[in-house]
MARBA-3410 file (N, C-alpha, C, O; in Angstrom, 1 decimal):
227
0.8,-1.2,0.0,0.0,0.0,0.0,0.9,1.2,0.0,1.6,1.5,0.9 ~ 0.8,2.1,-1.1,1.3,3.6,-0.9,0.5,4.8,-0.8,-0.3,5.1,-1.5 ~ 1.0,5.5,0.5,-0.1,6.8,0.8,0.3,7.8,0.1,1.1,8.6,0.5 ~ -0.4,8.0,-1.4,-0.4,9.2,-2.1,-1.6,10.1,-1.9,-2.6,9.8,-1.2 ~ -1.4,11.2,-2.5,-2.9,11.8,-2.5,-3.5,12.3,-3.8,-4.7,12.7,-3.9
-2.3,12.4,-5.0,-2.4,12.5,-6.2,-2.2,11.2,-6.9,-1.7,10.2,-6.4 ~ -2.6,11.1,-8.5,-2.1,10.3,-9.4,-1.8,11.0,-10.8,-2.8,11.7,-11.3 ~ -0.5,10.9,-11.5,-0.7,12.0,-12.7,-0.2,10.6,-13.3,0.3,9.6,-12.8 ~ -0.4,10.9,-14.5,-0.4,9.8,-15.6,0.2,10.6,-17.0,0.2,11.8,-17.2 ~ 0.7,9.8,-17.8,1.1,9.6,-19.2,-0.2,9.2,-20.2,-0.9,8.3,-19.9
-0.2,10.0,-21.4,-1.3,9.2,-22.3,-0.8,7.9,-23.3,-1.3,6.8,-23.3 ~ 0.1,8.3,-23.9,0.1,7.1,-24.6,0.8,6.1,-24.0,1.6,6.3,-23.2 ~ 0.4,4.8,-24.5,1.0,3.2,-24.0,0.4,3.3,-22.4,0.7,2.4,-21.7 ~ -0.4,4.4,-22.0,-0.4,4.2,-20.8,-2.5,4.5,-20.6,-3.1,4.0,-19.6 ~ -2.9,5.1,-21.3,-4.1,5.4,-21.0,-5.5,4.7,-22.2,-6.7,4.7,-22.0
-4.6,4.3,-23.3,-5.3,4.2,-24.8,-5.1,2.4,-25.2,-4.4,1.7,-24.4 ~ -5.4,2.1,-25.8,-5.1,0.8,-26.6,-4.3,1.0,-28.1,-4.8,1.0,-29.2 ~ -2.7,1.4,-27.6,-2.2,1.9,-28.5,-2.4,0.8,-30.0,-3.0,1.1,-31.0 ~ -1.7,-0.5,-29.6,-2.0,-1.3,-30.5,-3.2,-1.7,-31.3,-3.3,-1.8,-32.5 ~ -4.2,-1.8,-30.3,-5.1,-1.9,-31.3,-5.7,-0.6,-31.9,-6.8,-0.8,-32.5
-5.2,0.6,-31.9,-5.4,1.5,-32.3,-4.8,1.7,-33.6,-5.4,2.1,-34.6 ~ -3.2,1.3,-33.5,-2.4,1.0,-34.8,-3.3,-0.1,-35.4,-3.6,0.2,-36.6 ~ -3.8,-0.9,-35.1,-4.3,-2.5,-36.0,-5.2,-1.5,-36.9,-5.0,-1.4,-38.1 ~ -6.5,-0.6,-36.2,-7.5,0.4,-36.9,-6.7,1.0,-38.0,-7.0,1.0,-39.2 ~ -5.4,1.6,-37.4,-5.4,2.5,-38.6,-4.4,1.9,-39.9,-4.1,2.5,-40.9
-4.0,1.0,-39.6,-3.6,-0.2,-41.0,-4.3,-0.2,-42.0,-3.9,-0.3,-43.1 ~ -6.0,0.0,-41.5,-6.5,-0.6,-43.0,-6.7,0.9,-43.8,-7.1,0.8,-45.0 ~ -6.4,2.0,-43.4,-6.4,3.3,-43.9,-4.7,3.1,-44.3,-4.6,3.1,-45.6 ~ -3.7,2.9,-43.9,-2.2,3.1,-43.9,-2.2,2.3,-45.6,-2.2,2.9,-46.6 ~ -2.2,1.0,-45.6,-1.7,0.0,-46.7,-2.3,0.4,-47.7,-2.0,-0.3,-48.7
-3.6,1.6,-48.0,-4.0,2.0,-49.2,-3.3,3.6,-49.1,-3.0,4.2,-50.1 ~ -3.1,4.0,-48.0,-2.0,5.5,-48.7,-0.9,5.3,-49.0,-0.4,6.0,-49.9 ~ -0.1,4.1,-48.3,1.4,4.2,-48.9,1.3,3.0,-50.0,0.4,2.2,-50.3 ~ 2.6,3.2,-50.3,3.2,2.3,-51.8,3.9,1.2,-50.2,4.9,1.3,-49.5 ~ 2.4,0.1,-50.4,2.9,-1.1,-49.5,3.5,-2.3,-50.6,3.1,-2.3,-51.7
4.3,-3.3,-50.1,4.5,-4.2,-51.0,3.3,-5.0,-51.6,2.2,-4.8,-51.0 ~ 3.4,-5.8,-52.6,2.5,-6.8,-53.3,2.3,-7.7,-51.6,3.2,-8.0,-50.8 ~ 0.9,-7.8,-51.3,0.3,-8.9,-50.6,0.5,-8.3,-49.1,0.2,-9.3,-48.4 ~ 0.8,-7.4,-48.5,0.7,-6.5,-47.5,-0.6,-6.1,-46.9,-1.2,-5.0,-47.0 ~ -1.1,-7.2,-46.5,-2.5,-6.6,-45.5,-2.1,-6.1,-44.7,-0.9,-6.0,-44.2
-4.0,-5.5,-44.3,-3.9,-4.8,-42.9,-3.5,-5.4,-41.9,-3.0,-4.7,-41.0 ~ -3.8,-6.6,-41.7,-3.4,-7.7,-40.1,-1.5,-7.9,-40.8,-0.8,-8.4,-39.9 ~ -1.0,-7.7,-41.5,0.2,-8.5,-41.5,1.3,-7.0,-41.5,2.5,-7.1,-41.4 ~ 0.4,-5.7,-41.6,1.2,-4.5,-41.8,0.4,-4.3,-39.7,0.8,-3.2,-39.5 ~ 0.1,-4.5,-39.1,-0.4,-4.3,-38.0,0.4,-5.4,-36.6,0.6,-5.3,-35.4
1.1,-6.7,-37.9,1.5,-7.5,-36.8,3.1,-6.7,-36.6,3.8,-6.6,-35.6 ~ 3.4,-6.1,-38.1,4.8,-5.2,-38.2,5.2,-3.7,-37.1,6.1,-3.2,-36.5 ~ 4.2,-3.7,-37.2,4.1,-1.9,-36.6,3.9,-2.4,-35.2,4.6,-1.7,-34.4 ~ 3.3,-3.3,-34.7,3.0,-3.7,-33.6,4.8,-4.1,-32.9,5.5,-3.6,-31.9 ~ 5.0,-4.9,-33.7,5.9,-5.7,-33.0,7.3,-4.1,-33.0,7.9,-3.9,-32.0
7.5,-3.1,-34.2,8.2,-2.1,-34.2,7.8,-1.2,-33.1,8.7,-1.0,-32.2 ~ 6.7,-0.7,-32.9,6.3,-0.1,-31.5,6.8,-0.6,-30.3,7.3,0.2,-29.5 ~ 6.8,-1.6,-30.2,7.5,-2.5,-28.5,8.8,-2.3,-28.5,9.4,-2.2,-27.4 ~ 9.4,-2.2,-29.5,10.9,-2.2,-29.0,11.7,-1.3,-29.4,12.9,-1.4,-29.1 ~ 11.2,-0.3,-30.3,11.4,0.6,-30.7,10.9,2.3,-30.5,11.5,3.3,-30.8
9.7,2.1,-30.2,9.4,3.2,-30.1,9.8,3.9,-29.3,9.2,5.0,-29.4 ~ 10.8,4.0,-27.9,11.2,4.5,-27.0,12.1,5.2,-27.6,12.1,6.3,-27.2 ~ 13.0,4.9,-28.5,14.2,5.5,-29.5,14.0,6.6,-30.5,14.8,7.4,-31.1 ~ 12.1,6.4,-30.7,12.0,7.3,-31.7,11.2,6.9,-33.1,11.2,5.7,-33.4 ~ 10.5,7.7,-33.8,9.4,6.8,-35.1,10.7,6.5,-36.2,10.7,5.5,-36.9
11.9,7.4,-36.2,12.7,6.9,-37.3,13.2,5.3,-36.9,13.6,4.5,-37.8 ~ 13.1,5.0,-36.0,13.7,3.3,-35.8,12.7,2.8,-36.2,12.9,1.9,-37.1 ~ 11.2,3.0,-35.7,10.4,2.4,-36.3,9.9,1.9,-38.1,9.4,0.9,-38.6 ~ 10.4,3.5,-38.8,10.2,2.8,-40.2,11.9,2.9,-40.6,12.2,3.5,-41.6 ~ 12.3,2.7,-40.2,13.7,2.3,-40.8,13.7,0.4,-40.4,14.4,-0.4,-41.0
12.8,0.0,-39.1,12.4,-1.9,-39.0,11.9,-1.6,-40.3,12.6,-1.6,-41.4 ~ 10.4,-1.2,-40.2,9.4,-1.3,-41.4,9.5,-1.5,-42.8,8.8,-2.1,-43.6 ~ 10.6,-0.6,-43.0,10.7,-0.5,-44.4,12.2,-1.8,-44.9,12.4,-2.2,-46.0 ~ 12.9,-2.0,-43.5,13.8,-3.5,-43.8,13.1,-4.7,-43.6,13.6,-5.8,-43.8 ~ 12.1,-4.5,-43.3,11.0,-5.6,-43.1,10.5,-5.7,-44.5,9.8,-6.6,-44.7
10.7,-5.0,-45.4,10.0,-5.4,-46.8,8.3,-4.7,-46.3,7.5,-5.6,-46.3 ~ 7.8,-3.5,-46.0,6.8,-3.1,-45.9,6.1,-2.3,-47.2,5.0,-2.2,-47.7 ~ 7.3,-2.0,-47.5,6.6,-0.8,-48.7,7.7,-1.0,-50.2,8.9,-1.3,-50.2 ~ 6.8,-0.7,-51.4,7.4,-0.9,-52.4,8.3,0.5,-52.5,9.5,0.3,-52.8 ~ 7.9,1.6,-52.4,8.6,2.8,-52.3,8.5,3.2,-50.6,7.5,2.6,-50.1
9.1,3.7,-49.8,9.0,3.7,-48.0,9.2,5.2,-48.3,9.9,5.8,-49.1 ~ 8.0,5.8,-47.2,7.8,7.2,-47.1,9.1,8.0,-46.9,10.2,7.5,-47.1 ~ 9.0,9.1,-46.4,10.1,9.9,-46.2,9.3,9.9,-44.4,8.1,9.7,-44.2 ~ 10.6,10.4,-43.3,10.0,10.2,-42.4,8.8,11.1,-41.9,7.9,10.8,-41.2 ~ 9.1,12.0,-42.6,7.8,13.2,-42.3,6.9,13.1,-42.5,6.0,13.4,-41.7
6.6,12.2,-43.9,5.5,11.6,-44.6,4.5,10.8,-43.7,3.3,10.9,-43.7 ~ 5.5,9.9,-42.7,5.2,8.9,-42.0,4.6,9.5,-40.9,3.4,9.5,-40.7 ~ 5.5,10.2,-40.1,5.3,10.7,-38.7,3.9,11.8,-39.1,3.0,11.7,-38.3 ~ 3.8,12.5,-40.1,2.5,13.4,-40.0,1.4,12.8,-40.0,0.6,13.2,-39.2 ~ 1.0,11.5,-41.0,0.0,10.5,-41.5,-0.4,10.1,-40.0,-1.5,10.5,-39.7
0.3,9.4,-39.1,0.4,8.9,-38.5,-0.7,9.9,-36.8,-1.5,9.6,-35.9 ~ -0.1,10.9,-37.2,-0.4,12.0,-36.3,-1.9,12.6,-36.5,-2.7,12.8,-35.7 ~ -1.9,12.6,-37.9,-3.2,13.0,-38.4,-4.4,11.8,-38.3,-5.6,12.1,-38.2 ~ -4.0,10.6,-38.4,-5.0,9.5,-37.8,-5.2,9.4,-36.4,-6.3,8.9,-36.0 ~ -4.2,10.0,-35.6,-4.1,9.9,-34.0,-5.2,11.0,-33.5,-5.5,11.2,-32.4
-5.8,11.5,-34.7,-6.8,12.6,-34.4,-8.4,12.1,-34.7,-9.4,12.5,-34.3 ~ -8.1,11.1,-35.6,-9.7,10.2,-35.8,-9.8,9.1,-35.3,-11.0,8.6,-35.4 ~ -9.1,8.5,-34.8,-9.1,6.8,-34.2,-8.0,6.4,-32.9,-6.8,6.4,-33.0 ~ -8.8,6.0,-31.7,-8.0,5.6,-30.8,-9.5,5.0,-30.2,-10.8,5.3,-30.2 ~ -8.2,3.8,-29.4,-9.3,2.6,-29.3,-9.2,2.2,-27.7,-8.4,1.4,-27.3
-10.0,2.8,-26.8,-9.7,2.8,-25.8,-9.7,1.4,-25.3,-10.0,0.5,-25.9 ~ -9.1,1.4,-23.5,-8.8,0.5,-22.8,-10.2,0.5,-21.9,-10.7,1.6,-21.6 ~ -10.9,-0.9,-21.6,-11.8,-0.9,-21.1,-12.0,0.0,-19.4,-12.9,0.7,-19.0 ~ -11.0,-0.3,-18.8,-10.8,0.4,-17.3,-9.7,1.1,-17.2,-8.8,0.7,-16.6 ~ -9.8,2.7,-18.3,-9.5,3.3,-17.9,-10.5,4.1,-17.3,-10.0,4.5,-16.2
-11.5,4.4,-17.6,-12.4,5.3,-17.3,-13.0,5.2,-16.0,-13.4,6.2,-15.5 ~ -13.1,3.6,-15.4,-13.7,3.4,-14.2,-12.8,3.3,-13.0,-13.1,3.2,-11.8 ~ -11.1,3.4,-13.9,-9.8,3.2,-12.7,-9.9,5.0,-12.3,-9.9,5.5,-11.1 ~ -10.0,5.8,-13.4,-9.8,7.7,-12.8,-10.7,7.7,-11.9,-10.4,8.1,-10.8 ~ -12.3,7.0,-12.2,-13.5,7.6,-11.8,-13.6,6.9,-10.0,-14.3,7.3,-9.0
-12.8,5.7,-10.0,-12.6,5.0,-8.7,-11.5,6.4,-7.9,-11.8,7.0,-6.9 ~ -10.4,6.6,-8.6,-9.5,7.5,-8.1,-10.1,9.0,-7.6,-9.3,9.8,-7.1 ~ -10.8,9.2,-7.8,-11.8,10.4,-8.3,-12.8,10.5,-7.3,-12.9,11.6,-6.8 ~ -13.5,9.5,-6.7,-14.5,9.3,-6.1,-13.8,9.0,-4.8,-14.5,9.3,-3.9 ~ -12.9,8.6,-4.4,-11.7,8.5,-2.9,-11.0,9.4,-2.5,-10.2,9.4,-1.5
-11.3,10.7,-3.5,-10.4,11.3,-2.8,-9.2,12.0,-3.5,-8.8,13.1,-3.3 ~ -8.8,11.1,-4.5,-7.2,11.0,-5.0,-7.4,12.2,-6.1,-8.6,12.2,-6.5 ~ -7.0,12.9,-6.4,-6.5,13.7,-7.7,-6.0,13.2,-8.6,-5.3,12.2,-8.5 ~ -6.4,13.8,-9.8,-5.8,13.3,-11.1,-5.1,14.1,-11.9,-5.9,15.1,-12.1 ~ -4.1,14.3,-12.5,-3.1,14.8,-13.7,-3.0,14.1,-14.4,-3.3,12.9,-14.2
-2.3,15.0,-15.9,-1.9,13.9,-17.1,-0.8,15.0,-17.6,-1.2,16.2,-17.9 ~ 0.3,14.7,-17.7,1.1,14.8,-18.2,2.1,14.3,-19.5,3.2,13.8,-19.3 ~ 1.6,14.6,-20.9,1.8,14.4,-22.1,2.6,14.9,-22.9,2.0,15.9,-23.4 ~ 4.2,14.7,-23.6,4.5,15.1,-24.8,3.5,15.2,-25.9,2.7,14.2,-26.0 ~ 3.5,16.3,-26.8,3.0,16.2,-28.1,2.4,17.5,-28.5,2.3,18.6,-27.8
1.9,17.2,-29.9,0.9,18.7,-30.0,0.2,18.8,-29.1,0.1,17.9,-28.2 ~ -0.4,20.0,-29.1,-1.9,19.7,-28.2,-3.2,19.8,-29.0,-4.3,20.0,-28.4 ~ -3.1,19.8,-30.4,-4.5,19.3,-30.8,-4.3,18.3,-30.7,-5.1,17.7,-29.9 ~ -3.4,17.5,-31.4,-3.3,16.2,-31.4,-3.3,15.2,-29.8,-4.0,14.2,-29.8 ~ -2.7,15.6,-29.0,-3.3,15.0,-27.9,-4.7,15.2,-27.2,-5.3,14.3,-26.6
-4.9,16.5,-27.3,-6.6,16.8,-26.6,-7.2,15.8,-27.9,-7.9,15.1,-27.3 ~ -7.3,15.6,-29.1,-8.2,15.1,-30.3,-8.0,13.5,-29.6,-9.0,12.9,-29.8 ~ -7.1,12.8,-29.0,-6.9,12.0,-28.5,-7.9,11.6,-27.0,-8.5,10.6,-26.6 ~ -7.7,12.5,-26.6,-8.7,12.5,-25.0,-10.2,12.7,-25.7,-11.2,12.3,-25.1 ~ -10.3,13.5,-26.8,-12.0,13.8,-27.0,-12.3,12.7,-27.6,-13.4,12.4,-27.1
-11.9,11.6,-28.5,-11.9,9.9,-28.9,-12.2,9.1,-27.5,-13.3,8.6,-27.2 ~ -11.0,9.1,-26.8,-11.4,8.2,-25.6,-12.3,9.0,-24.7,-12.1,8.5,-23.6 ~ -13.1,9.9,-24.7,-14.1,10.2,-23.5,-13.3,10.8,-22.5,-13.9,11.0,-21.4 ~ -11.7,11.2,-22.7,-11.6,11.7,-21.0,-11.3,13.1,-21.3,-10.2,13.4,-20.9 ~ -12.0,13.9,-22.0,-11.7,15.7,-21.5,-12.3,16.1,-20.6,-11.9,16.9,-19.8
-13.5,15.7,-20.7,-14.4,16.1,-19.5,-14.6,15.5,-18.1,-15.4,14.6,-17.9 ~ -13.9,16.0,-17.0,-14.2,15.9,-16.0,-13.2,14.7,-15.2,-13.1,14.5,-14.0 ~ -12.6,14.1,-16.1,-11.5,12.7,-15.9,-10.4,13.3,-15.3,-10.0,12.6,-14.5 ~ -9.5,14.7,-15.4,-8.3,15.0,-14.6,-8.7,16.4,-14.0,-9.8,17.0,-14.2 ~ -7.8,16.7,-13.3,-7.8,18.1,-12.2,-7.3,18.8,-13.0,-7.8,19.9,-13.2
-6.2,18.3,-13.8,-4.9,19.4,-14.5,-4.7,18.6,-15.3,-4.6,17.4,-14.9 ~ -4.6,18.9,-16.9,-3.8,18.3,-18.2,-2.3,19.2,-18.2,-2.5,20.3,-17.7 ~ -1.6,19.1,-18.5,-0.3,19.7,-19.1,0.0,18.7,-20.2,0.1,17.5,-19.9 ~ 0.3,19.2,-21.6,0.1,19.2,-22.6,1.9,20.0,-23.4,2.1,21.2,-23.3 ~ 2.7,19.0,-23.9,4.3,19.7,-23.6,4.1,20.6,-25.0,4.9,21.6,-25.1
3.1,20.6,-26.1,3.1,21.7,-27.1,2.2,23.0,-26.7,1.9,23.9,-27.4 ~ 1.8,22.7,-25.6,1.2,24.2,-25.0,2.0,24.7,-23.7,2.0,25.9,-23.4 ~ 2.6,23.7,-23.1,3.2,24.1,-22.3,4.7,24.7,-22.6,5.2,25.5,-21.8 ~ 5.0,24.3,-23.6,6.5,24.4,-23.9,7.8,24.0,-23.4,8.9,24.4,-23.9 ~ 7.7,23.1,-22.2,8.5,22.3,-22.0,8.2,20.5,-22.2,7.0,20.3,-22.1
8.9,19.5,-22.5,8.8,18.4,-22.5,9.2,17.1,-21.6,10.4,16.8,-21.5 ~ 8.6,16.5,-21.2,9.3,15.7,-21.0,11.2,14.8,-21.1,11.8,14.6,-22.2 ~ 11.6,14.5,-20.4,12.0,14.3,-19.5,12.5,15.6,-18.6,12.9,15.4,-17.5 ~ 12.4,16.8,-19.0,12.1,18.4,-18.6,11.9,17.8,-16.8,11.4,16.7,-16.7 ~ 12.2,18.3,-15.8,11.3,18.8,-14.3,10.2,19.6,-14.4,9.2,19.4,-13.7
10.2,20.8,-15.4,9.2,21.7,-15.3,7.6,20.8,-14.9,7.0,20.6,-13.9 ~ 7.5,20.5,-16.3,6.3,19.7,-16.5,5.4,19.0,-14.9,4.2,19.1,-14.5 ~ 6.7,18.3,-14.3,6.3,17.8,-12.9,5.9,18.7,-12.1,4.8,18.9,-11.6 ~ 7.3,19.4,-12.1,6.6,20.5,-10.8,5.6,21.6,-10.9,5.2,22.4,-9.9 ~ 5.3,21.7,-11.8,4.3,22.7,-12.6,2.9,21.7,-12.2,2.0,22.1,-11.5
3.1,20.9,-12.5,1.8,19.5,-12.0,1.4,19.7,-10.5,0.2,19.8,-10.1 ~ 3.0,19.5,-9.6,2.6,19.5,-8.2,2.1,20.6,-7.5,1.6,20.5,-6.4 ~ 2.2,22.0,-8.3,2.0,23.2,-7.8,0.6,23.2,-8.2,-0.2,23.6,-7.4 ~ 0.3,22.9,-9.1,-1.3,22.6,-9.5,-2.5,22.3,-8.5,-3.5,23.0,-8.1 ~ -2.1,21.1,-8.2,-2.7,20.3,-7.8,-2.5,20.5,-6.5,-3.3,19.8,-5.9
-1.6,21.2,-5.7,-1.3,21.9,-4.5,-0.8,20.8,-3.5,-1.2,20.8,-2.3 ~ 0.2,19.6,-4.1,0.8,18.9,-3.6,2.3,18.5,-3.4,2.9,19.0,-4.4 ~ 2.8,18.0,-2.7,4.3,18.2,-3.2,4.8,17.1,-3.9,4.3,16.0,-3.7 ~ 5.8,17.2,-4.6,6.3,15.7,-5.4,6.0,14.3,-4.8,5.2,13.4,-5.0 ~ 6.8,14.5,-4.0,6.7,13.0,-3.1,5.5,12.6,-2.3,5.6,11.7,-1.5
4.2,13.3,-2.7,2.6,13.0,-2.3,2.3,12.5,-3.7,1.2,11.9,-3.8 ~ 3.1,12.6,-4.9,2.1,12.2,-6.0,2.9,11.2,-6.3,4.0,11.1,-5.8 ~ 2.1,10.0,-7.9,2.3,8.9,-8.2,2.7,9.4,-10.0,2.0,10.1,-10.8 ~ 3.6,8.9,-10.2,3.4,9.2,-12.1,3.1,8.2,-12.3,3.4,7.3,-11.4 ~ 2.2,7.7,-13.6,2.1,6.4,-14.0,2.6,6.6,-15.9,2.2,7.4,-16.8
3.5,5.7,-16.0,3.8,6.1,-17.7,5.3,4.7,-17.6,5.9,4.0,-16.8 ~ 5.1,4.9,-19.3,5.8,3.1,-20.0,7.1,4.0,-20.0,8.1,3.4,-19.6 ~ 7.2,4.9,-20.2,9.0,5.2,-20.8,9.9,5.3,-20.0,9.8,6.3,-19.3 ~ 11.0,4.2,-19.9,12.1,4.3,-19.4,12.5,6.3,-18.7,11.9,6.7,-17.7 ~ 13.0,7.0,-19.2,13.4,7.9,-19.6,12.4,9.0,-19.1,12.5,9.6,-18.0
11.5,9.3,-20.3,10.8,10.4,-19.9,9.5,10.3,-18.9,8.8,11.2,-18.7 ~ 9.4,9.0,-18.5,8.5,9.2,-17.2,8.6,8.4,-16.0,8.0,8.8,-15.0 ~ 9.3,7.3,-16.0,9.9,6.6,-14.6,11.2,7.5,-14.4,11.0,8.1,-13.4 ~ 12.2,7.8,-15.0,13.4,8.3,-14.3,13.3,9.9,-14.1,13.8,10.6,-13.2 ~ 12.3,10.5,-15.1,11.8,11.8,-14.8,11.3,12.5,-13.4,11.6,13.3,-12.6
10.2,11.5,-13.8,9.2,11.7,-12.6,9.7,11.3,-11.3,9.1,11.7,-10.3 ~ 10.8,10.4,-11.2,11.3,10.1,-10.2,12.1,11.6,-9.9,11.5,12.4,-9.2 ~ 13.2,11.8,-10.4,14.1,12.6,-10.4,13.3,14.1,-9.7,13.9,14.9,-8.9 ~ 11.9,14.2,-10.2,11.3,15.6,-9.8,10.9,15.4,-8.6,10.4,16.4,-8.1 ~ 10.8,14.1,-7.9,10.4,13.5,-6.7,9.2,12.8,-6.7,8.8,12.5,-5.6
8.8,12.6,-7.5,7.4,11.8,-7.6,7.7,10.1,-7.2,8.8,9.6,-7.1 ~ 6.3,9.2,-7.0,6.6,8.1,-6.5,6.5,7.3,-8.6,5.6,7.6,-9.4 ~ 7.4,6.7,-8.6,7.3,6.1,-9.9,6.8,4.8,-10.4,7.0,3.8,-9.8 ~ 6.0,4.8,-11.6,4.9,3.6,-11.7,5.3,3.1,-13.2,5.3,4.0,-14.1 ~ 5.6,2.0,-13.3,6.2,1.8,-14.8,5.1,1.0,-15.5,5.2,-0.1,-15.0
4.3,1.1,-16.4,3.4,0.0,-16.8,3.8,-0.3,-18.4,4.0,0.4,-19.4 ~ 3.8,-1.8,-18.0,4.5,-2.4,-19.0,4.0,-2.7,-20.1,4.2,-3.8,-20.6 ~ 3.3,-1.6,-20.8,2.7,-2.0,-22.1,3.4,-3.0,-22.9,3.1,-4.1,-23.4 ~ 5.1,-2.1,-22.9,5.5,-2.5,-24.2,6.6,-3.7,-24.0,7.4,-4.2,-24.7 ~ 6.2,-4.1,-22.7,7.4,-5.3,-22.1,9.2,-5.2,-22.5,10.1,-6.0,-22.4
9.0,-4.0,-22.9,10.4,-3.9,-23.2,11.2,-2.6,-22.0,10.6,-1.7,-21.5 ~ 12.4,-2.8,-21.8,13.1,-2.3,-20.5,14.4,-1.8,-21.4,15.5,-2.4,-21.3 ~ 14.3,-0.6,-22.5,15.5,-0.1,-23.5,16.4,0.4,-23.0,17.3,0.7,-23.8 ~ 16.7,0.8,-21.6,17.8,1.3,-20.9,18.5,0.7,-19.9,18.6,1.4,-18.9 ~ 19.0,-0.2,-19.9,19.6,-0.9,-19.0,20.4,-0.2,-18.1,21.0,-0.9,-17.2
20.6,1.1,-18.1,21.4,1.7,-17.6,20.7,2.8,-16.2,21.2,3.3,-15.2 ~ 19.6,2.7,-16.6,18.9,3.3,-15.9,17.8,2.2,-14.6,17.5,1.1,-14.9 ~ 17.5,2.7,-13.6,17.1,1.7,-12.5,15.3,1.6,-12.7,14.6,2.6,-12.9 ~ 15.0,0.8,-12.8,13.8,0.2,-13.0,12.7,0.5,-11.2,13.0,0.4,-10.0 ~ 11.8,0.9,-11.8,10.9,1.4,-10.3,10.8,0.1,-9.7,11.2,-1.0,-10.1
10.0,0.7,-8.2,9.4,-0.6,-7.2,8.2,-0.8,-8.0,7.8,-1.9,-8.4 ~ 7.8,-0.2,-8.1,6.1,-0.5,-8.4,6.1,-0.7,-10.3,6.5,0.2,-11.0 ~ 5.6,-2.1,-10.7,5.2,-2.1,-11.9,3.9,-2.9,-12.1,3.6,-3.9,-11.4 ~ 3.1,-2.5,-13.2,2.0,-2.7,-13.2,2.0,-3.0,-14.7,2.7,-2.4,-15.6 ~ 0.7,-4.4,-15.1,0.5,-4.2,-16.5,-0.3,-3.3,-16.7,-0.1,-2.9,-17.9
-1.3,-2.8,-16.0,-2.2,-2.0,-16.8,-2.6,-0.8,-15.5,-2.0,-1.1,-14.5 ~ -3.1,0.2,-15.4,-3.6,1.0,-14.7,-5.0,0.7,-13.7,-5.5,1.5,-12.8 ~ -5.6,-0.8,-14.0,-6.7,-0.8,-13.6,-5.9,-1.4,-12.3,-6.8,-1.6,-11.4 ~ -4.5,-1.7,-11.9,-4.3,-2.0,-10.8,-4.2,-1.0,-9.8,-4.4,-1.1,-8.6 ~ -3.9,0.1,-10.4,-3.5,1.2,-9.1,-4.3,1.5,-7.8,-3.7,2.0,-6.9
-5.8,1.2,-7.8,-6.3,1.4,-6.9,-5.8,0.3,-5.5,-5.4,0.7,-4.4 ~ -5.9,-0.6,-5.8,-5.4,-1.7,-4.9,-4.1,-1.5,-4.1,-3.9,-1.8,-2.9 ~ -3.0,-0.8,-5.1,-2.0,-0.1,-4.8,-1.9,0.6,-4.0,-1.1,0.5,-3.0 ~ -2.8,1.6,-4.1,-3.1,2.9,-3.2,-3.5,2.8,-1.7,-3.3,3.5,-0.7 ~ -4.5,1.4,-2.1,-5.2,0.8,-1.1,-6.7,1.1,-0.7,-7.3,1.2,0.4
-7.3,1.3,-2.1,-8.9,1.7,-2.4,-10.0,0.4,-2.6,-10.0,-0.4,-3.5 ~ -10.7,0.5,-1.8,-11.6,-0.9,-1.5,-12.8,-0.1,-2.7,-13.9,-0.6,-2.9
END
């Protein structure tokens, strides 16, 4: 049991069904690009999938530089091509997780406070929260790093959170998959660190792995110690 009194979270790999979000947007992907002869959507979905886990902590260029050695495409986008397409479907399709909505609203209902703390545009992430149902009423405070102007792995972002929310670091919980910019971050700004292991991959060996890991977020209450 840990006595927090906040929870701030990460959106992606951590709040959405990223994967099967990518599976959705395959069957739009393999008719815009120059995919190879015989490239379905389940077989360009099992690619991107499997490129996501172990790569996306590094960056989208690792991702289609697998992709495109993978034999994905007869001509392979330019990265821009990729990363925009990609961004611009992130704004019509995302495929939520069944308990997220009842893990905030348990958090929410005890007491606990909620933040989210997200790299990215911020249409593109708010267009993400209006898909899954959580702009309204699901956190205390969004911070958003293209409105905010700082990013992750940044301190600002945290302590800008804790001042919010009128707590101090070490009263609140981050919950987020990335080595880097949200277990070692959020630690570092003092926060209690929560690593959930969407992507089963641990890309930094160099860096110390939290106490607390979880596969999904619908564990945290139990964590906290919410009947």
């Amino acid at each position: 049991m840990v006595n927090v009194k906040g929870v701030v979270f990460d959106l992606d790999h951590t709040l959405f069904d990223r994967y099967a979000t990518l599976a959705e947007i395959m069957k739009d992907f393999v008719v815009h690009f120059d995919v190879s002869e015989g490239m379905t959507a389940e077989k360009a979905a099992e690619l991107i999938t499997y490129a996501d886990k172990h790569f996306v902590h590094f960056g989208w260029d690792r991702i289609l530089a697998y992709l495109t050695e993978k034999g994905m495409f007869k001509t392979a986008p330019s990265l821009s091509e990729y990363s925009e397409y990609l961004l611009d479907m992130f704004t019509k399709i995302a495929v939520p997780y069944p308990f997220t909505k009842p893990t905030l609203k348990m958090l929410r209902e005890n007491g606990i406070k909620t933040g989210l703390i997200t790299n990215g545009r911020g249409e593109v992430q708010r267009a993400k929260l209006r898909l899954l149902g959580l702009d309204d009423g699901c956190f205390d405070e969004i911070i958003i790093s293209g409105e905010f102007g700082k990013r992750k792995p940044s301190p600002e972002p945290f302590l800008a959170m804790a001042e919010r929310l009128g707590f101090k670091p070490e009263e609140l919980m981050y919950v987020g998959d990335h080595p880097i910019f949200d277990v070692d971050a959020s630690r570092k700004a003092g926060y209690i660190p929560v690593w959930v292991m969407t992507t089963g991959t641990w890309v930094y060996p160099e860096t110390e792995k939290p106490d607390i890991r979880i596969e999904n977020v619908s564990a945290l209450p139990e964590i906290i110690g919410l009947k």
